[in-house]
PLY file of the C-alpha trace (Angstrom):
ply
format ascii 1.0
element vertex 600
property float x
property float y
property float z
element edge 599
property int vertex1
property int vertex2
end_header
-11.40 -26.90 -7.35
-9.03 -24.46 -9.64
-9.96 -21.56 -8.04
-8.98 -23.42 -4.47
-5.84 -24.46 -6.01
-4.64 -21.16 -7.67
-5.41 -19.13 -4.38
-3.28 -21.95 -2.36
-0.52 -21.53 -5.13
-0.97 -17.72 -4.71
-0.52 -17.97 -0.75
2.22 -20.13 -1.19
4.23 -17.92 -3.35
3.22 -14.91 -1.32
4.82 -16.58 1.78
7.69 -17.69 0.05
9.06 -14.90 -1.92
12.61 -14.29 -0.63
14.14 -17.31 0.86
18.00 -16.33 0.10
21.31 -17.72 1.19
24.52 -16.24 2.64
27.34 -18.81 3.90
26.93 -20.77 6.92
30.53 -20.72 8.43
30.59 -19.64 12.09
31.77 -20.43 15.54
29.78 -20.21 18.73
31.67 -17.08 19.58
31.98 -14.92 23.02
31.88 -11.20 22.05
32.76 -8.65 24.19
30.46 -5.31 23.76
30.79 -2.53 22.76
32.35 -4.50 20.04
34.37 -0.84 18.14
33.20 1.61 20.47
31.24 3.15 16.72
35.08 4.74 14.81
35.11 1.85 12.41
33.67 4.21 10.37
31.01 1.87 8.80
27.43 1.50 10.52
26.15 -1.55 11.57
23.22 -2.99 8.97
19.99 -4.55 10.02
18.54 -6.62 7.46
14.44 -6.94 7.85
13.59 -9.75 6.18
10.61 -10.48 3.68
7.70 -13.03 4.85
7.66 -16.22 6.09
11.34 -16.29 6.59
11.58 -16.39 10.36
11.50 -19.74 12.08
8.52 -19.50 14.12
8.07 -22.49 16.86
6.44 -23.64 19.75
6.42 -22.87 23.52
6.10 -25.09 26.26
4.97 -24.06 29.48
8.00 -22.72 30.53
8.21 -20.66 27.48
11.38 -22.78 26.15
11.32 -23.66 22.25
10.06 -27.30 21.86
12.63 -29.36 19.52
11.91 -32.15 18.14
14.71 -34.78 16.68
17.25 -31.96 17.18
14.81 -29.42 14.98
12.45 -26.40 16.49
9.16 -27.47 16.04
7.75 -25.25 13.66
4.61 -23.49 12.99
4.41 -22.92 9.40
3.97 -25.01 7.27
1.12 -26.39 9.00
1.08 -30.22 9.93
-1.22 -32.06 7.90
-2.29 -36.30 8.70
-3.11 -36.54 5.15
-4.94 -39.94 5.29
-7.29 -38.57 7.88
-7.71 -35.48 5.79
-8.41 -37.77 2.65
-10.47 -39.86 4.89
-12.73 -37.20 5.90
-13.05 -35.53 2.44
-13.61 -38.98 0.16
-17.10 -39.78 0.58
-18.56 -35.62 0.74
-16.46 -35.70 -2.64
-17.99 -38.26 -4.30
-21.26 -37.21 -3.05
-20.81 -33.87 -4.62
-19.49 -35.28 -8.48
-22.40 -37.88 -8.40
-25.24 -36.04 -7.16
-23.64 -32.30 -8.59
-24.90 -30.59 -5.48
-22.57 -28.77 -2.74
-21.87 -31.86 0.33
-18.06 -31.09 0.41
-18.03 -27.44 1.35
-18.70 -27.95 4.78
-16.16 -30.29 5.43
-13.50 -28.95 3.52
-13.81 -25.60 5.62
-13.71 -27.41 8.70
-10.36 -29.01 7.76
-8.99 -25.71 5.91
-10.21 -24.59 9.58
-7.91 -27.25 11.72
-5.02 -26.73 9.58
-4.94 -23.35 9.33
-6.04 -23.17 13.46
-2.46 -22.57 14.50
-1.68 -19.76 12.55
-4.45 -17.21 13.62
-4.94 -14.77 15.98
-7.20 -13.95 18.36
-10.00 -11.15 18.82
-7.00 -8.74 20.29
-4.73 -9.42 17.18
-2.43 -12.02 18.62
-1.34 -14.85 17.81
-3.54 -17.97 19.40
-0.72 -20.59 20.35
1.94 -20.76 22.34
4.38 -19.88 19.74
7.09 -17.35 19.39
9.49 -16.56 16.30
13.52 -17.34 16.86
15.04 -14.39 17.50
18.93 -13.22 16.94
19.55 -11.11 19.61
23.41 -10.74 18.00
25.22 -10.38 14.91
26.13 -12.61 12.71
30.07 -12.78 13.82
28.34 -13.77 17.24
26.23 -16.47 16.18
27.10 -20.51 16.51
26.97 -22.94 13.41
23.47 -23.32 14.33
22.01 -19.90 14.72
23.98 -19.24 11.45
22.19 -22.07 9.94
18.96 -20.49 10.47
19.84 -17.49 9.27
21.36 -18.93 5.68
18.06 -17.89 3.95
17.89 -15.21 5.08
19.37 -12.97 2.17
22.53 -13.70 0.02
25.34 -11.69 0.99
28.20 -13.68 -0.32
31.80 -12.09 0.74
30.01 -9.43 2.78
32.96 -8.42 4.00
35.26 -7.83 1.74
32.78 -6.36 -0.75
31.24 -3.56 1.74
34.39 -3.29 4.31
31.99 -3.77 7.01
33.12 -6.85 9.52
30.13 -9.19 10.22
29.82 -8.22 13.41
28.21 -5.66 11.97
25.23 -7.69 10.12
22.19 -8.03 12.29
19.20 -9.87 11.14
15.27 -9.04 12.57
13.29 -11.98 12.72
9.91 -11.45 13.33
6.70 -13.99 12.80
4.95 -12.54 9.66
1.55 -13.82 10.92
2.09 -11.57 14.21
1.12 -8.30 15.46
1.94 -5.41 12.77
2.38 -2.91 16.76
4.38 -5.15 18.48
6.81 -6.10 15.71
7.29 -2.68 15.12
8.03 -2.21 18.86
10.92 -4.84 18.61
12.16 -3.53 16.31
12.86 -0.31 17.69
14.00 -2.02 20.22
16.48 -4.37 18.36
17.92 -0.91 16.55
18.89 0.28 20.13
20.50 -3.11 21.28
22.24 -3.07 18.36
23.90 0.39 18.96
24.50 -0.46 22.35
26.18 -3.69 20.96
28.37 -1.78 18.26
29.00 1.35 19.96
27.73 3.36 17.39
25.05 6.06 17.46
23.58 5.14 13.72
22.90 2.06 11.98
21.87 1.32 8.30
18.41 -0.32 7.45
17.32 -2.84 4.65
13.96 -3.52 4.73
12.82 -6.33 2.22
9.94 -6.85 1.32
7.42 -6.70 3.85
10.09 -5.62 5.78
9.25 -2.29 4.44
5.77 -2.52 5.98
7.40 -2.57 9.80
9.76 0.12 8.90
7.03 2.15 7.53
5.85 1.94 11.25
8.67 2.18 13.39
9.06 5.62 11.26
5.82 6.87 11.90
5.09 5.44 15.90
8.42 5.75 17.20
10.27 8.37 15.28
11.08 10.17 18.06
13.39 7.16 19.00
14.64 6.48 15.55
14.69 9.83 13.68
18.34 10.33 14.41
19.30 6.44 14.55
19.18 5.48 10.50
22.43 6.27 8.77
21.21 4.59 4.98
18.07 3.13 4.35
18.51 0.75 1.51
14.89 -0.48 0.25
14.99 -3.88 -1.70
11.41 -5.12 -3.55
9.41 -3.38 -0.82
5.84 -3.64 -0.13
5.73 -0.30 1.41
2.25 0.49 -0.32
1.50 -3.09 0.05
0.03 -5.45 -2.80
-2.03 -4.96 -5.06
-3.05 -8.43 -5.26
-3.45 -8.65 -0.97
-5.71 -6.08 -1.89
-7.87 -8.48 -4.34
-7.06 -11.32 -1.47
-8.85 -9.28 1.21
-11.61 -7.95 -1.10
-12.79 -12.09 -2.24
-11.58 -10.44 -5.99
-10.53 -13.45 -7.95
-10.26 -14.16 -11.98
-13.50 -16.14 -11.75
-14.26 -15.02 -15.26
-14.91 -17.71 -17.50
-11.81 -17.15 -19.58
-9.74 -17.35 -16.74
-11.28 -20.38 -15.24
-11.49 -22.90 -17.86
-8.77 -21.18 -19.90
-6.03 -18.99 -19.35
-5.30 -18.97 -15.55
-3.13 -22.60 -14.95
-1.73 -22.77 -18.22
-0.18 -19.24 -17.01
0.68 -20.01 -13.49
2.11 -23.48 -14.61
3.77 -22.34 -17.48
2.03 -24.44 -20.20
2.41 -27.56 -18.20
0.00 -30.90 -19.51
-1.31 -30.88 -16.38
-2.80 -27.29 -16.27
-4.91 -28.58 -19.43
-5.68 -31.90 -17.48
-7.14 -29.40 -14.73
-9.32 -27.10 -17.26
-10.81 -30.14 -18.27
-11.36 -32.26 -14.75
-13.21 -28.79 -13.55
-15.47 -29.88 -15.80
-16.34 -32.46 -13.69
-18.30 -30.15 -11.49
-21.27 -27.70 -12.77
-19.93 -23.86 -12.84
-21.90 -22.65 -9.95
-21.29 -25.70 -7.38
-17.29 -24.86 -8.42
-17.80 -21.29 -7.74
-20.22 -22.06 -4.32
-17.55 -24.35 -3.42
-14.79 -21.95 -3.55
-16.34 -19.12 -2.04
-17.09 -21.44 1.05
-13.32 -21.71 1.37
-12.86 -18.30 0.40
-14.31 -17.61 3.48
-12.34 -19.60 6.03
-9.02 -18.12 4.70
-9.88 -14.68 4.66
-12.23 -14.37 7.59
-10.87 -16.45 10.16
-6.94 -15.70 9.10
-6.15 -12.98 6.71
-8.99 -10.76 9.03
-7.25 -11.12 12.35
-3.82 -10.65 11.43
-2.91 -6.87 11.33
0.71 -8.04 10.07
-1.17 -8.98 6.73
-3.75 -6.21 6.90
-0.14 -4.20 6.48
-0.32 -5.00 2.62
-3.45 -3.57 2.01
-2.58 -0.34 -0.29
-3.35 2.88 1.33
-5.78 3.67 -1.65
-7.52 0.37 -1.25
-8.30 0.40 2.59
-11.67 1.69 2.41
-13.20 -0.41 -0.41
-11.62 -3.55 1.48
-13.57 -2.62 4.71
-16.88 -2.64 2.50
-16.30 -5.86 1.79
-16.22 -6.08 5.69
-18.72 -3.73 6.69
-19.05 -5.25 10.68
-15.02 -5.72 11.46
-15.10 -2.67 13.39
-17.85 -3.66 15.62
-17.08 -7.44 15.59
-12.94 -6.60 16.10
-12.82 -2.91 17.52
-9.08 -3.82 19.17
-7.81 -5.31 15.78
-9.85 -2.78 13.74
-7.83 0.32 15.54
-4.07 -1.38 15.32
-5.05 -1.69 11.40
-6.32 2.21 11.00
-3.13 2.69 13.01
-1.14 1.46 10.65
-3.06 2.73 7.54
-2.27 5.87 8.68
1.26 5.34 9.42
1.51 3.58 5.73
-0.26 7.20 3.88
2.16 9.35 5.95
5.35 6.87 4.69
7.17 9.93 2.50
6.78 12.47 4.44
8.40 10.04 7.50
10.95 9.71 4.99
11.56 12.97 4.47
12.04 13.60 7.63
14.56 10.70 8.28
16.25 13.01 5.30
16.32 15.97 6.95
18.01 14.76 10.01
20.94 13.06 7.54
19.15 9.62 6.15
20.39 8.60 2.91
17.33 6.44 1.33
17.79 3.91 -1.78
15.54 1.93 -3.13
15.77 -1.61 -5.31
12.93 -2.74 -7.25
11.82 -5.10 -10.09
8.98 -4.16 -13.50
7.17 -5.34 -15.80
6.86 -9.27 -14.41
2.85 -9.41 -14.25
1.17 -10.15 -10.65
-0.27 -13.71 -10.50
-3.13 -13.92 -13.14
-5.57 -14.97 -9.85
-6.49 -12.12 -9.52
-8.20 -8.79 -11.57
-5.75 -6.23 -10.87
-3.14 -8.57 -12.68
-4.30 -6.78 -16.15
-4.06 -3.39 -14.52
-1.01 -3.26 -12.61
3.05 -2.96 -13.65
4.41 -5.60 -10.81
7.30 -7.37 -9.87
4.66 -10.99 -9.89
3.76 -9.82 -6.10
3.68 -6.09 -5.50
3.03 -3.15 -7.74
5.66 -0.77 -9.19
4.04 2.64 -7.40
4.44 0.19 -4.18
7.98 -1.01 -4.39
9.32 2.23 -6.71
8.37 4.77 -3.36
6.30 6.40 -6.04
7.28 5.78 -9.69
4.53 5.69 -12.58
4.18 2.99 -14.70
1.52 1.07 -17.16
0.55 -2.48 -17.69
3.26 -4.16 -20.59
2.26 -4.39 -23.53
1.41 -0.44 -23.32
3.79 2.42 -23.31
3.15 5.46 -20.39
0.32 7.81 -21.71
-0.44 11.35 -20.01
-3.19 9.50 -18.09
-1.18 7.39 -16.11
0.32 9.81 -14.19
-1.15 10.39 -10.79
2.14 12.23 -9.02
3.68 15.05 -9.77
7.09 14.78 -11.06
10.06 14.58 -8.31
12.70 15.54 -10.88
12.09 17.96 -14.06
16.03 18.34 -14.88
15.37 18.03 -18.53
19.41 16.68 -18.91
17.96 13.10 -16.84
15.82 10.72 -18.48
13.68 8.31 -16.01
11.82 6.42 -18.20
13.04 2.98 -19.25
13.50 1.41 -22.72
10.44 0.33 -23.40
8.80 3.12 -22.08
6.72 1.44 -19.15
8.13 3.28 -16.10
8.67 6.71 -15.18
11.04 6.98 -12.27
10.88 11.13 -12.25
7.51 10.61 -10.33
9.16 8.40 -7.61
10.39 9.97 -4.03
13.57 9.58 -4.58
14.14 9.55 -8.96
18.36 9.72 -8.34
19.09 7.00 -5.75
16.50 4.30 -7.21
16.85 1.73 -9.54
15.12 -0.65 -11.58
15.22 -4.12 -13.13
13.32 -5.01 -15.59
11.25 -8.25 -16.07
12.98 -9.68 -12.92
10.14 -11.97 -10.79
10.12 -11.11 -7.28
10.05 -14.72 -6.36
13.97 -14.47 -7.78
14.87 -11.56 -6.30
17.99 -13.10 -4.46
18.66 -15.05 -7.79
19.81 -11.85 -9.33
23.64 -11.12 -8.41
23.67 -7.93 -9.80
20.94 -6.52 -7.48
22.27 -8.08 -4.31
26.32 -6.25 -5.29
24.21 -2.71 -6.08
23.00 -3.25 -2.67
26.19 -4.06 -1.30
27.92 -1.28 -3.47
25.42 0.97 -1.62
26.16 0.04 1.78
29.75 0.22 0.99
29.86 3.87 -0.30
30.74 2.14 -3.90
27.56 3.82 -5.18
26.03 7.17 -4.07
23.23 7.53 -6.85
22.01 6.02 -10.46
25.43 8.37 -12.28
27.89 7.74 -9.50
28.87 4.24 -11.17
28.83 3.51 -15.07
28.15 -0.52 -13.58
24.69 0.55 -12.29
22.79 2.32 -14.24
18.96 3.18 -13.30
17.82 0.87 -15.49
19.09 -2.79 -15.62
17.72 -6.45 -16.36
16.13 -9.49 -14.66
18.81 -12.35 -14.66
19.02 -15.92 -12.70
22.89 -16.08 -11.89
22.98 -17.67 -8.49
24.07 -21.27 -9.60
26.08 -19.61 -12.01
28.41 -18.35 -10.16
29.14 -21.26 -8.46
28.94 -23.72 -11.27
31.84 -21.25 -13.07
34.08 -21.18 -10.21
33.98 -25.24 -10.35
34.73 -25.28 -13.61
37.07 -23.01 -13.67
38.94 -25.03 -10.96
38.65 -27.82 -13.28
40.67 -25.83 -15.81
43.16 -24.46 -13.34
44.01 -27.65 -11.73
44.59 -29.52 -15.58
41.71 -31.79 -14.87
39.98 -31.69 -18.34
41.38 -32.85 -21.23
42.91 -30.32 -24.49
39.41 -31.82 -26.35
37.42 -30.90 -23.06
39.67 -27.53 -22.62
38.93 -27.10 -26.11
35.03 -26.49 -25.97
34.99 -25.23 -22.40
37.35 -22.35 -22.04
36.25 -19.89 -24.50
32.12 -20.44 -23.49
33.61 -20.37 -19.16
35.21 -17.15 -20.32
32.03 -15.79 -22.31
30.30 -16.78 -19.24
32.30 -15.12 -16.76
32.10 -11.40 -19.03
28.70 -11.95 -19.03
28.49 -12.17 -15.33
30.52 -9.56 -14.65
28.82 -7.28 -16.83
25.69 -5.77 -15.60
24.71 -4.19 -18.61
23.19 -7.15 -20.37
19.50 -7.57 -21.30
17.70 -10.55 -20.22
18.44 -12.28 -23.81
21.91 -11.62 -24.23
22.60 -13.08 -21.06
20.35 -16.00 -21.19
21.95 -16.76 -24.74
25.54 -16.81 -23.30
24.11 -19.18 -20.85
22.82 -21.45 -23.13
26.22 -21.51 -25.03
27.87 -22.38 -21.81
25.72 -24.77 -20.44
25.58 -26.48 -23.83
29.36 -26.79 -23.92
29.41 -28.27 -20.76
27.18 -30.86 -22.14
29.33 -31.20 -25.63
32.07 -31.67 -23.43
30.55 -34.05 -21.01
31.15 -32.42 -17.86
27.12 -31.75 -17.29
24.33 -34.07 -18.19
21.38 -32.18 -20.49
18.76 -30.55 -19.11
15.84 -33.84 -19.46
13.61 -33.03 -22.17
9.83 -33.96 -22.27
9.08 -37.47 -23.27
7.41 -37.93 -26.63
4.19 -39.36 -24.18
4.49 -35.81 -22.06
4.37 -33.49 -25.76
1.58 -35.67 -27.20
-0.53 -35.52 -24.21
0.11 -31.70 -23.84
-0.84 -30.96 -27.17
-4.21 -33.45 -27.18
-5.30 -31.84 -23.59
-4.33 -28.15 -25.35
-6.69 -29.31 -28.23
-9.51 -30.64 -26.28
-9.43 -27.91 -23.35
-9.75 -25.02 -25.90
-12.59 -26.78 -27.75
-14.44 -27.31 -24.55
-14.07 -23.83 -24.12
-14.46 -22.55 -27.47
-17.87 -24.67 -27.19
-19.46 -24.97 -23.90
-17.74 -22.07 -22.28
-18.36 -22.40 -18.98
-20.37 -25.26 -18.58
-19.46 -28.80 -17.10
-19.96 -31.87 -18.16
-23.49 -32.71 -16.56
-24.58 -29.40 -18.40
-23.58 -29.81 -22.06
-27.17 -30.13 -22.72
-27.86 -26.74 -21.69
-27.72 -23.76 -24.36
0 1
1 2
2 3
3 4
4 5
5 6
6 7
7 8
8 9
9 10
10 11
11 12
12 13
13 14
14 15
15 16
16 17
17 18
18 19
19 20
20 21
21 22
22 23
23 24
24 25
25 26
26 27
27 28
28 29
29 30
30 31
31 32
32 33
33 34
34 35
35 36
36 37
37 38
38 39
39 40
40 41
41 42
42 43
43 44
44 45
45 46
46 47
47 48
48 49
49 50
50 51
51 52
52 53
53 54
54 55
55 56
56 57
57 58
58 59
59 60
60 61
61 62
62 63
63 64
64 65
65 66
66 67
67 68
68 69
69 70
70 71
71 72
72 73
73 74
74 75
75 76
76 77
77 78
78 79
79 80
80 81
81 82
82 83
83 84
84 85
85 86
86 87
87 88
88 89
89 90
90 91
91 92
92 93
93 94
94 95
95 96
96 97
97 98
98 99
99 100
100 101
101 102
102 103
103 104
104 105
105 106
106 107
107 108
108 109
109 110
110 111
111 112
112 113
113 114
114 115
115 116
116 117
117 118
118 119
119 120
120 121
121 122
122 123
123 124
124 125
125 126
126 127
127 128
128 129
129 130
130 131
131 132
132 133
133 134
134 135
135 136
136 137
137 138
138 139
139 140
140 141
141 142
142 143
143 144
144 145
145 146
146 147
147 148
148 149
149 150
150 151
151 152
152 153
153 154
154 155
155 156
156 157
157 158
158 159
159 160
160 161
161 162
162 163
163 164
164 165
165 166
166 167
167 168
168 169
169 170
170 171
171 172
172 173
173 174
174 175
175 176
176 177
177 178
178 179
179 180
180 181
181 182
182 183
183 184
184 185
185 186
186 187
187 188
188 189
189 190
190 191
191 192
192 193
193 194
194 195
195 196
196 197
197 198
198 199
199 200
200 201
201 202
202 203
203 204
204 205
205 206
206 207
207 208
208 209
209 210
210 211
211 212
212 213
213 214
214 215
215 216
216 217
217 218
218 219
219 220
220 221
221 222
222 223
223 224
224 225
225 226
226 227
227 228
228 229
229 230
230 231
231 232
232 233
233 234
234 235
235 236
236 237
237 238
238 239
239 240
240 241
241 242
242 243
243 244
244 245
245 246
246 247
247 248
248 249
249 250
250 251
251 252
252 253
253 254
254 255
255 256
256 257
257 258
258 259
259 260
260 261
261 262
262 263
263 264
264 265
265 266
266 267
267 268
268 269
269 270
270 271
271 272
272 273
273 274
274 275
275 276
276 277
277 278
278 279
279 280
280 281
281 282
282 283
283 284
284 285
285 286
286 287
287 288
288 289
289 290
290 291
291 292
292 293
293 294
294 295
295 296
296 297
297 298
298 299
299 300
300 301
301 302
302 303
303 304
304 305
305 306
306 307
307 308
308 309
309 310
310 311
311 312
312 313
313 314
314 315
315 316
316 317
317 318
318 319
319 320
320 321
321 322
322 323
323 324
324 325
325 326
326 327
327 328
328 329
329 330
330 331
331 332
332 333
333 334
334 335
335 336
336 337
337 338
338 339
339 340
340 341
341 342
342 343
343 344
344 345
345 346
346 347
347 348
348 349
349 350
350 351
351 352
352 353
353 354
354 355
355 356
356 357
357 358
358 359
359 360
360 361
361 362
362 363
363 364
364 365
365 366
366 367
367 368
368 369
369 370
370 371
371 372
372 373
373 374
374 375
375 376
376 377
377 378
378 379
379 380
380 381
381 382
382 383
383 384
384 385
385 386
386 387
387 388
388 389
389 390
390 391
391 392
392 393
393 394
394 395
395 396
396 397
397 398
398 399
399 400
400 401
401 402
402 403
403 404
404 405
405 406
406 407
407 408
408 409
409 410
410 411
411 412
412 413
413 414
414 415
415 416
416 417
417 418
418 419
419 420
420 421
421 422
422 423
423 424
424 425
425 426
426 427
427 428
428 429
429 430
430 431
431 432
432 433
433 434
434 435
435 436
436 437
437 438
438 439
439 440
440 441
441 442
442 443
443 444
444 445
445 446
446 447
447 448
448 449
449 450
450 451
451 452
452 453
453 454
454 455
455 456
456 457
457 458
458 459
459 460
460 461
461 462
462 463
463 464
464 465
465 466
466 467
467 468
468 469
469 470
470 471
471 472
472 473
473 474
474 475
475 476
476 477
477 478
478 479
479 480
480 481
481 482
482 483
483 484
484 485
485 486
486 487
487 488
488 489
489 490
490 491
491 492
492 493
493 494
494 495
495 496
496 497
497 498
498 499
499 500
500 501
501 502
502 503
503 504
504 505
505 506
506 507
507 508
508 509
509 510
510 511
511 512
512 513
513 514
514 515
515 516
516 517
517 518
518 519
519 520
520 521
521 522
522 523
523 524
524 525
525 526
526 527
527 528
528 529
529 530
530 531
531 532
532 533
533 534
534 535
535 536
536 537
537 538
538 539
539 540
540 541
541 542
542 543
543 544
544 545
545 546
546 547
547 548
548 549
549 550
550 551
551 552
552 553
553 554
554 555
555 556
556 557
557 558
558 559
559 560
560 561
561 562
562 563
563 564
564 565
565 566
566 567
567 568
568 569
569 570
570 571
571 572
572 573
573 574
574 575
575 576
576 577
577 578
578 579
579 580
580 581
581 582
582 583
583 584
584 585
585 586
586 587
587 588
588 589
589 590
590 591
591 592
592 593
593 594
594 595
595 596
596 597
597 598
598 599
C-alpha cells in the first residue's frame, strides 16, 4: 500500500510541477492584425508551458467544449464516485488482511483501469476520448476575462510590460494536452509560431520552453527546422526536461525504492517531511506480509505503466536519450504489439540525441539560447536513481543544465564524473558552484546559463528572482552570466511569491498611517530588512529565510499576522511514539509484517 501511495504522490507532483500565476485583468478585446507590422523592435514571446497545465475538456458530437455549471468539463483530474470505489474495494480488502493472501489486486487494477480509462491513448498514439485541450489562438492583450483566467497559471509574469518593454500583445501562450501525441503537438506548434508572426507582423519570435515544454521544442527543432530555423529570435530555457527525467526513466523501467530500508523506513518520512502520519504508514504496512505488499503493487504497477505511460509518446518524451534502450528491455514486445506508437517514440528519441547540434544550428542562423535551471534538490526518494542523480526534485542537472556535470550532494565533483568535454577552458571563468557540485564549463552553452541552488522544481515560479532573470533576458537587461552584477551564474533557491505581496500590504499600511507608533515601531525596520532582502539576489537560502523569519515574527509581535499554528502537544507525542516504534520494528523485524514476526 506505500509503494501505491508514493508512486501516486510521485505522479501527482510530476503533473503538477509549474502551476504559476500572472494577473488576470483583461477585456474581451477586437484586435486588428498585423498588430505593429514587426518595428516595435521587440519579438513576440511564446511561452510553452510545463505539464498538466493546459485545460483539457470534452467534445460533444459537434466537436464544441462541453461546460458544465459555467466550467469546461475537464479531463484531468479524473472523476472518481468514491463510495462505489470504496464499495467495490471493502470486502477484497478485508479478505486480503484476514486471510494474508492477494484478493484485492484484481480489483484494484480494474478500478485504477476505469479511472485512469479517459486519459489513454489508443494503439495509434492518440488520445481515446473525445477530448481536446483549450487552445489560445491569440495573445494575451486579445484575450477576454475568461480566456485570461485560464491562462493565470500559466507562468508568473507580474508587470510584464513594463519590466521587458514588450506590450502583451506580444505574450502568446501554447497549450497543448500533455497526455497527447509528442508528433502532433509538435506540429501545432510550428504552426502556432507562424500564426503568431502573421499576427505580429514580425519575421522572429522568442521561445520559452518550460519544462516539458522543452521536450516539444526539442522536436519542432529537429522535424520542422526547415520552417523554424530562421523563426527563433531568443530561446530562453526555464527547468527543462530536454533530456527528460531521470526518474520517468525509473517510472517506465517498474524501478522503485522497494528496498527494505526504503519501505518500512526512510521513503514517507522523506516525502512527507517527518509528518506522524508517515510513521503511522511504516507501521500499518505491517499489516500486510512483505511479498503480498510487493505482489500487490506490482499488479498496479502494471496498469499505470502498461496501459497509460506505454501509449502515450508525449510521456515516452521524458525518457533520457541514454536510457531508451534499457527501458525497451523492460518492454521487449512494444514494437511488435505498438509498431505505429513504437516509430513516433524512436522518432523522437532521435530528435531528443540530436537536441545540441539543432541548437547549434538555430545559433548559426542568429538564435540567442539561455537556459534557467535549479541543483542540488534530490529527485523523489521513490525511486533508485534518487541517490545517483544532482536534480531539481524532478529532472536531472545534465537534463535541465543542456549539458552541465554535476554529483549527488553530499559529494564534491571528482575527475570521474565528467562525461563531456569542457565547452569553456578560459582559465579567467570559474563554472563550478560553491559547494563544488556542478560544473557549468561542460554545459552547451557555460556563459548564458545559470543556476540556483537547492531550489525544488515544484517552486520554480515561487522564486522571483528566476522569473525577473528571465524577464531581464527577454528584455535585453541581461546578455550573459557577467553582463549584470544582479545575476550572477550562481544564485539561491528562495520562496518569495507571497512575499511580495504581503510587503506591498504592509507597506500600504505604513504609508496610509494605519498602524500605530508601537505597531510602526516593530514593523518598519523588519518591512525594510525585508524589502533589501528581496531586492537583493545575492542572498543564500539562509540569509534570506532568516530575514523572513524576523519579518514575519514582527508582524506577529505587532499583531498584524496571526502565528504560524504550531503542532499540538497530542501531534509531537504521537510523532515521537510512532518514530520510536517504527524504527524498532525495523531495527527488529526488518521487513517482515505482523503475521510474520514468528519467522527468523
Amino acid at each position: 500500500m506505500k509503494r501505491i501511495i508514493a508512486i501516486v504522490l510521485s505522479i501527482s507532483m510530476l503533473f503538477g510541477v509549474f502551476s504559476l500565476t500572472i494577473s488576470a485583468e483583461g477585456i474581451d478585446a477586437e484586435v486588428e492584425y498585423p498588430i505593429c507590422d514587426g518595428n516595435c523592435g521587440k519579438s513576440p514571446t511564446i511561452i510553452i508551458h510545463g505539464i498538466m497545465q493546459s485545460t483539457v475538456a470534452y467534445l460533444d458530437e459537434n466537436g464544441n467544449y462541453i461546460k458544465e455549471n459555467g466550467e469546461y468539463k475537464k479531463v484531468w483530474p479524473p472523476e472518481v464516485d468514491v463510495k462505489s470505489l470504496v464499495k467495490k474495494l471493502i470486502f477484497p480488502l478485508f479478505q486480503t488482511l484476514l486471510l494474508q493472501k492477494d484478493y484485492i489486486s484484481e480489483p484494484l487494477a480494474k478500478a485504477a483501469r476505469e479511472i485512469m480509462a479517459d486519459n489513454t491513448c489508443d494503439e495509434n498514439g492518440k488520445p481515446v476520448e473525445n477530448i481536446d485541450v483549450v487552445r489560445t489562438n491569440k495573445s494575451l492583450a486579445a484575450c477576454n476575462v475568461e480566456e485570461r483566467r485560464a491562462l493565470i497559471n500559466m507562468i508568473p509574469l507580474g508587470d510584464f510590460t513594463a519590466r521587458t518593454g514588450i506590450s502583451e500583445d506580444h505574450l502568446y501562450y501554447f497549450c497543448y494536452n500533455s497526455f497527447g501525441n509528442a508528433l502532433d503537438i509538435a506540429s501545432e506548434f510550428v504552426d502556432f509560431i507562424d500564426m503568431v508572426k502573421e499576427q505580429t507582423g514580425h519575421d522572429k519570435v522568442n521561445v520559452v520552453p518550460i519544462s516539458m515544454g522543452g521536450t516539444i521544442f526539442n522536436t519542432a527543432m529537429g522535424k520542422y527546422m526547415d520552417r523554424i530555423g530562421n523563426s527563433i529570435d531568443k530561446v530562453i530555457y526555464i527547468v527543462p526536461a530536454a533530456n527528460g527525467s531521470k526518474l520517468v526513466a525509473d517510472l517506465y523501467e517498474k524501478d522503485f525504492s522497494t528496498d527494505d530500508e526504503s519501505l518500512y523506513s526512510t521513503m514517507f518520512p522523506t516525502l512527507m517531511k517527518g509528518e506522524w502520519t508517515a510513521y503511522l504508514i511504516n507501521i500499518a504496512l505491517r499489516l500486510l506480509k512483505n511479498e503480498l505488499v510487493l505482489s500487490l503493487v506490482d499488479s498496479i504497477l502494471d496498469v499505470v505503466i502498461d496501459d497509460i505511460f506505454i501509449k502515450c509518446t508525449n510521456l515516452w518524451t521524458l525518457v533520457p536519450y541514454e536510457d531508451f534502450d534499457s527501458v525497451l528491455e523492460v518492454h521487449p514486445d512494444f514494437a511488435e504489439k505498438y509498431p505505429n506508437i513504437y516509430n513516433e517514440v524512436l522518432e523522437y528519441h532521435n530528435y531528443q540525441g540530436a537536441r545540441f547540434e539543432n541548437l547549434k544550428t538555430l545559433e548559426e542562423n542568429g538564435t540567442k539560447i539561455y537556459d534557467i535551471f535549479e541543483s542540488d534538490y534530490p529527485l523523489y526518494c521513490i525511486v533508485p536513481n534518487c541517490k545517483i542523480y544532482n536534480a531539481d526534485s524532478l529532472i536531472q542537472v545534465e537534463s535541465a543544465s543542456l549539458g552541465a556535470t554535476s554529483c549527488i550532494m553530499g559529494d564534491t565533483l571528482q575527475p570521474s564524473d565528467y562525461v563531456n568535454e569542457k565547452v569553456c577552458t578560459n582559465p579567467e571563468h570559474n563554472h563550478i558552484n560553491h559547494v563544488k557540485t556542478v560544473d557549468l564549463s561542460t554545459a552547451l552553452y557555460p556563459e548564458t546559463t545559470w543556476c540556483f541552488y537547492a531550489q525544488d522544481h515544484e517552486k520554480t515560479a515561487r522564486n522571483h528572482v528566476m522569473i525577473n532573470l528571465a524577464l531581464d533576458i527577454m528584455g535585453d537587461k541581461v546578455v550573459d552570466v557577467h553582463s549584470n552584477p544582479e545575476y550572477p551564474q550562481f544564485l539561491f533557491a528562495r520562496d518569495s511569491r507571497g512575499l511580495l505581496g504581503l510587503t506591498a500590504q504592509i507597506r500600504n499600511k505604513v504609508n496610509n498611517n494605519e498602524l500605530t507608533e508601537a505597531q510602526k515601531e516593530i514593523v518598519v525596520p523588519a518591512l525594510q530588512k525585508m524589502q533589501d532582502a528581496l531586492n537583493n539576489n545575492l542572498l543564500t537560502v539562509e540569509e534570506f529565510e532568516a530575514i523572513e523569519d524576523e519579518f514575519l515574527t514582527a508582524l506577529v509581535n505587532a499583531g498584524l499576522r496571526e502565528p504560524d499554528e504550531q503542532p499540538s502537544f497530542m501531534e509531537v507525542a504521537a510523532g515521537k511514539f510512532l518514530k520510536r516504534w517504527s524504527d524498532r520494528l525495523y531495527e527488529k523485524y526488518g521487513n517482515r509484517g505482523f503475521f510474520e514476526l514468528g519467522r527468523k
